[in-house]
N, C-alpha and C positions, 0 to 999 in steps of 0.2 A: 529122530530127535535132533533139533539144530546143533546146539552145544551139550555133550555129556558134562564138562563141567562148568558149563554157562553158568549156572544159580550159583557157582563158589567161588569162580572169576570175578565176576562182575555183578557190582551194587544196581540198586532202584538209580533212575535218574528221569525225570520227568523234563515236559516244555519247558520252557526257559520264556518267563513272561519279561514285556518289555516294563523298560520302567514307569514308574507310579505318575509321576510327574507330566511323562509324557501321554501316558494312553488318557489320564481324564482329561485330557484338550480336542481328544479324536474320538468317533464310533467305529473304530476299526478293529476287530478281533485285540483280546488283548495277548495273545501268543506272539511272539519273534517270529515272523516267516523264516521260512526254512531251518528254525531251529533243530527239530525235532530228525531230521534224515540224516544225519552225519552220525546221531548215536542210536539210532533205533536199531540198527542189524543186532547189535552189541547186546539193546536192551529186550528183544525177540528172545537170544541166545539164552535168557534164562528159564524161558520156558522149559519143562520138567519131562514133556508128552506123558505125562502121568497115566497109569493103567488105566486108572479112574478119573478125567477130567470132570472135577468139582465145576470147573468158571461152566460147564457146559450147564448144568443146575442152576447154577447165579444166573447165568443168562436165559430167557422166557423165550427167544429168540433158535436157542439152539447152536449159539457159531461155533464153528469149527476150527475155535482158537489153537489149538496146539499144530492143527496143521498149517495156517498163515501165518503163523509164530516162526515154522521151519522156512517158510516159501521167503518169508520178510528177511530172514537170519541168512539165506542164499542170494539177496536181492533178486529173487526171480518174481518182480512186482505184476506179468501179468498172471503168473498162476494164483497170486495172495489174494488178485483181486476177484477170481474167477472161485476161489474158494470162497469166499469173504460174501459175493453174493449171491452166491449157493442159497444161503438160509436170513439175507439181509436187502432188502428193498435199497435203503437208506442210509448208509454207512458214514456217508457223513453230518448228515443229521448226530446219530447217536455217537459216534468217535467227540463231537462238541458237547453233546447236553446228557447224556447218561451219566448218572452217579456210578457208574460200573459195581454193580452185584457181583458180574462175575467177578474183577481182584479180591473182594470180599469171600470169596468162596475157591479162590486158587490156592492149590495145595500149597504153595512155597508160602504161602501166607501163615501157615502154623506160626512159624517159627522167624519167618524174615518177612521184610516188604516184601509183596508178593510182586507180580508182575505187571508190567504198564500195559496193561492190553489196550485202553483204551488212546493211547499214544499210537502203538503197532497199531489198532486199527485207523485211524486220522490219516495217518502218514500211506498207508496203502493206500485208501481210496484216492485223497490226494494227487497220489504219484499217477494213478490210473487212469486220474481227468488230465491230469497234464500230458501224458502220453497217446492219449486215445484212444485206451483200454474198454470205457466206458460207451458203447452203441445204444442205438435203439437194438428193441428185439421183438418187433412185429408178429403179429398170429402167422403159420403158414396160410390158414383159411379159416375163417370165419364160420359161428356155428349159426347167424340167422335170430340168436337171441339178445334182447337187449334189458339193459341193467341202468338203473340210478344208483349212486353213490349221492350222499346226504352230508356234505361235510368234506373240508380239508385238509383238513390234520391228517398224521402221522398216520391213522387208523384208517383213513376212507381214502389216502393215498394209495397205501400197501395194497389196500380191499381193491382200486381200479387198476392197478397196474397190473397185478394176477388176475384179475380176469380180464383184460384186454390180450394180454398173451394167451391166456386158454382163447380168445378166440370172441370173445364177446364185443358188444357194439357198449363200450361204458361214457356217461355222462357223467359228471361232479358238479352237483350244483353246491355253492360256496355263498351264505349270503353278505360276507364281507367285498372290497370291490377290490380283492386279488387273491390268489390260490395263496393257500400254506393253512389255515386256521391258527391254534396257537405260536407253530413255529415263524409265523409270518409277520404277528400282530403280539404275540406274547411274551416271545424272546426276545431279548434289545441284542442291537446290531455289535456290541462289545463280545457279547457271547457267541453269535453266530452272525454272519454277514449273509446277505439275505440272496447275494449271486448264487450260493449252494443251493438254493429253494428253485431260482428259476433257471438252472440249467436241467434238475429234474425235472421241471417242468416242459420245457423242451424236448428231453429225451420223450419224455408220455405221449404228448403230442404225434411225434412223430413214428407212435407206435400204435397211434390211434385213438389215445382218451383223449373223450371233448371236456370240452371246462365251460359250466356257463357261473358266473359272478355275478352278486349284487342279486340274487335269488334264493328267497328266504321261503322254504315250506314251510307250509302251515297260515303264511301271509300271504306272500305273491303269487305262491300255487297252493292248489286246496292238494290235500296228503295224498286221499281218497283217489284225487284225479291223478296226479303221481304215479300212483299204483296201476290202475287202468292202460296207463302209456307204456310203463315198461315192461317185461317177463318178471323183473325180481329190482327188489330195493334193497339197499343197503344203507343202515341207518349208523353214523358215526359224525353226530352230533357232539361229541365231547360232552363233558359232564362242567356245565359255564354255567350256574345258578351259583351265587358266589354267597358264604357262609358269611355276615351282617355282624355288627355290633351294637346290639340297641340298647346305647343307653343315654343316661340325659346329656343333651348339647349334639346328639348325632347329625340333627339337621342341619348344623351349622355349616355354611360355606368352606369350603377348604378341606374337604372330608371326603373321599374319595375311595371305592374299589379301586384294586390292585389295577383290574382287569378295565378301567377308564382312564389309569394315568399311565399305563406303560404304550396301549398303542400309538397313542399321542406322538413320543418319542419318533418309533418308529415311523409314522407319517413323515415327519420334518424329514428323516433319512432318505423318501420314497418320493419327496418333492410339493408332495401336498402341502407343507405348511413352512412358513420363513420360520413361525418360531411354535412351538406345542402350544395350545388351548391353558395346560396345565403344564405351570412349571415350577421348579423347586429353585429359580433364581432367586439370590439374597436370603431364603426363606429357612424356617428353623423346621426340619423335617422330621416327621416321626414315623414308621414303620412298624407296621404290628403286624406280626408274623415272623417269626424265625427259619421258614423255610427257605426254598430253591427263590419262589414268586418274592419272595419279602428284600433278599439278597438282589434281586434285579431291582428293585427298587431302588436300594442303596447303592447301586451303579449307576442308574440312572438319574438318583438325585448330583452324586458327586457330580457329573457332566454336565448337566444346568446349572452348576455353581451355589449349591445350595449354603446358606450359612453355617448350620450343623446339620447332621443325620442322627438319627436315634434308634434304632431297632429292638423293639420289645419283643420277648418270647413269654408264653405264662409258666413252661414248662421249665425244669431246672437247668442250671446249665452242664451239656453230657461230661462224661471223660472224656481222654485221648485214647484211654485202651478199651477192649473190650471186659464190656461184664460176662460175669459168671454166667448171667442168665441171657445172654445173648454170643453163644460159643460160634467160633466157626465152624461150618460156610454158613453160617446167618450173614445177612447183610445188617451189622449192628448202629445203633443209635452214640456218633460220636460226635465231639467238638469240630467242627468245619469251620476251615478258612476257607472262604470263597477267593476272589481276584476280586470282587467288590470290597469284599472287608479288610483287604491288603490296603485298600487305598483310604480310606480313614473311616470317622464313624464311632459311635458305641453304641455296643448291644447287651443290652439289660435282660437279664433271665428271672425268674420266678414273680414275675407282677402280672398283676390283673388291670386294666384300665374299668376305674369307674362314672370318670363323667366327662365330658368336653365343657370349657369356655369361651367364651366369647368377646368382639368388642361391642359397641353399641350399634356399629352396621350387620352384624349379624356374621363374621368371620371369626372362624377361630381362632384362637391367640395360646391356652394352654392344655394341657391334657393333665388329666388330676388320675392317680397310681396310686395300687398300693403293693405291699410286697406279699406271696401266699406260697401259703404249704399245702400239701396233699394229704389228704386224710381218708381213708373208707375211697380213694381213688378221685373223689372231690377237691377243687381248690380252695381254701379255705386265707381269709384276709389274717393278716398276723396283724394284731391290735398294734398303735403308735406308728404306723409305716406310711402313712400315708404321706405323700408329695406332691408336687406340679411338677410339669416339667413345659417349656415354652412351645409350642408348637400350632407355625402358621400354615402348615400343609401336612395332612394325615392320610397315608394308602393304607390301605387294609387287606394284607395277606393273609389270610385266617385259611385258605381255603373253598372247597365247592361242595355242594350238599349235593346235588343230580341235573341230570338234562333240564333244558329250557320246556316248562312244560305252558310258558305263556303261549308263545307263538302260536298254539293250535297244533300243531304236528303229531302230541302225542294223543290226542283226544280226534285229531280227526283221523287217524290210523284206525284209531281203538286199540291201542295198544297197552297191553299190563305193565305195572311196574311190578319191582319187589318193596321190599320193607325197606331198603335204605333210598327210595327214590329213582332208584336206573332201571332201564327199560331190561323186562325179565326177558330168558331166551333160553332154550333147553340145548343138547349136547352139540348143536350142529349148529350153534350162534342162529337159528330161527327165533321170531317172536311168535305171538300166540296170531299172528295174521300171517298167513298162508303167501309165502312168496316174499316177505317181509324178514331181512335179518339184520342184527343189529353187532355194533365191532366198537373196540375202544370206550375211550371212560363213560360215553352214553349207556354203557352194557355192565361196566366195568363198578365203575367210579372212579374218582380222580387217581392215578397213578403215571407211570415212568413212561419214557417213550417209547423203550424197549416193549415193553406191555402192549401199546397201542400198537405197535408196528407186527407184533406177533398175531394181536386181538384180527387187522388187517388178514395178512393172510392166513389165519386160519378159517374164517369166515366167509373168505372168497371161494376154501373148500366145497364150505356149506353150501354157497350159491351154485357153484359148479355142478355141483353133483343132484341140485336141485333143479337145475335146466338142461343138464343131460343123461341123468341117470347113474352115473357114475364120474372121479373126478383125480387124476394125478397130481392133483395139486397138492403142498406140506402143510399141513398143519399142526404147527409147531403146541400149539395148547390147547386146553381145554377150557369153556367157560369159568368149571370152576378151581382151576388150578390158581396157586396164588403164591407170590416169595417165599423163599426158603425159611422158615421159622422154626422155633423151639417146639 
């Protein structure tokens, strides 16, 4: 145990973001460099090593917080890191973008702020790349079989990087034209700087995965012939069919998926573009979605200089505490301040958007609202509510309904779904085609990236043990394991 009485010493204290003023001028992380290591030992110290480590549950992952909690609380940074990625590909991927399950399910969370784990984890990995903790870790020898990975993300990362170590010949084909999928292209550079992405990339490399980009299965390659090429496929396509708003005025110009105006952004930061295709300069923004994707929007508009931001939610707006019916270690439904909504903006709760307008060029100009209750679990219009509100540029965060089943990929597989659209797969993440498995939100549906990076290597189990009979690799879940709930 680091400190016996760490958790009664000393309070929560989180990053220390830099000012409002200054980070919407920049795409530069919005945390203070080196904020966070001068109090982490302190903020480690309140870990509890609990009998029963609850954050081990929160986390899908498995980490082995209470012990890097001790190793971080000793500064002995290369053992945190050796522990840390024990049961984590990508630490700092998720130390940035995880809403931490596990604080939500840390014991000291009963009754106090619970612990910064996800600070304590940042601040290791971190330390680890600065030090040069962080190697390749090549196969000793090679088993002779080879593998495609289908995808970038978090999921078909994790998936080639375990089986490159077991010893496999791994491919990643990516049909965008750079590695990461949504980390690469879906997160703005405020939340994650995109050097974190290709020094992983680097290390892979040099442990052996190839990477081919700008190769779309199901288009540029037929699925069928795919399969033929390799011993085994891994399919972690993400779950990118993005859930639609049809109602009248949708066709209007200025109307936009989440998932067409944020990597825009990103481009301009990667040299492609002097200025985004789509931008919220001067313009009256609206946002519909209240989630994680809706919030990077609203980051991203503040930085193109937008006139106002607006963020709509249909759903109410939550507490600050938890409900009844949401106790802990649930990971509950609360009021979030993002570092997007620090910096300005209004976010409107319980309305429904029911129609776009226009001007006589055919761009939209206002979006017409009304405000709704929930009835029998339906939303339902509350008579006299109805409003406009101005709006020259609209993304639309709603969410993803399942895998891209355009492309051809899932139909030249032959691959089954389930009832909610993702590609089905029994205990060992196989599909119903032989040699074929599938990992992350394409298997899943849309979730955390905690989730994807477990989905990853539990699935590289499956492969493993599918091309040699047997397989030491962890797999941390099961297909149908799922968050902590009531």
């Amino acid at each position: 145990m680091a400190d016996p009485k760490g958790f009664l010493t000393t309070g929560r204290e989180v990053a220390e973001t830099r000012p409002v003023s200054e980070r919407v001028k920049d795409w530069n992380e919005v945390y203070k460099p080196g904020s966070l290591l001068p109090i982490i030992s302190k903020q480690a110290s309140r870990c509890m090593d609990c009998g029963i480590p609850f954050c081990h549950n929160g986390c899908p992952l498995g980490n082995l917080i209470p012990e890097w909690n001790d190793y971080a609380y000793r500064e002995d940074w290369a053992e945190a890191s050796e522990r840390l990625h024990a049961t984590n590909n990508f630490p700092e991927f998720t130390g940035r973008l995880c809403p931490a399950p596990c604080e939500s399910a840390c014991v000291l969370g009963i009754n106090q702020p619970p612990v910064t784990i996800k600070n304590v984890e940042v601040t290791i990995i971190d330390k680890a790349w600065d030090s040069g903790d962080v190697t390749p870790q090549p196969p000793e020898r090679l088993s002779g079989k080879t593998v495609a990975v289908i995808g970038s993300g978090p999921a078909g990362l994790a998936a080639a990087q375990q089986l490159t170590r077991a010893g496999h010949t791994v491919a990643v084909y990516e049909r965008a034209d750079r590695i990461g999928g949504l980390l690469r292209y879906g997160i703005p550079e405020f939340k994650m700087e995109k050097r974190h992405i290709n020094r992983r990339i680097e290390q892979m490399r040099a442990e052996g995965t190839k990477f081919r980009t700008e190769v779309e299965i199901g288009r540029d390659i037929d699925a069928a012939k795919l399969r033929k090429r390799y011993d085994a496929v891994v399919i972690a396509a993400g779950s990118t069919t993005a859930r639609d708003l049809p109602v009248p005025g949708r066709e209007l110009n200025g109307i936009h998926q989440a998932m067409e105006y944020l990597p825009l952004s990103n481009k301009v930061q990667e040299g492609d573009f002097v200025a985004p295709p789509i931008t919220a300069e001067g313009k009256h923004v609206v946002v519909i979605g209240g989630g994680d994707t809706g919030a990077d929007c609203v980051g991203t508009a503040h930085r193109q200089g937008a006139a106002s931001v607006t963020q709509l939610e249909i759903m109410a707006k939550p507490g600050t505490e938890r409900n009844a019916n949401q106790p802990w270690p649930t990971f509950p439904m609360l009021y979030k301040v993002t570092s997007a909504h620090e910096e300005g903006g209004e976010r409107v709760y319980s309305v429904s958007t029911t129609r776009f307008e226009g001007d006589e060029d055919g761009n939209v100009q206002f979006l017409h609202l009304v405000e709704v209750e929930f009835k029998d679990g339906r939303p339902e219009p509350k008579p006299g509510t109805e409003r406009k509100i101005p709006a020259q540029l609209v993304t639309l965060a709603m969410g993803f309904t399942g895998t891209d089943q355009e492309n051809g990929l899932v139909q030249q597989f032959g691959l089954e779904l389930d009832a909610r659209g993702n590609v089905a797969r029994d205990a060992d993440f196989a599909t119903n085609v032989p040699g074929v498995y599938v990992a992350g939100d394409a298997g899943r549906g849309q979730s955390l990236i905690v989730w994807a990076i477990a989905e990853g290597r539990s699935a590289a189990k499956g492969v493993d043990r599918f091309l040699t009979g047997h397989s030491a690799l962890p797999a941390p879940i099961r297909p149908t394991d799922r968050a902590l709930t009531v």
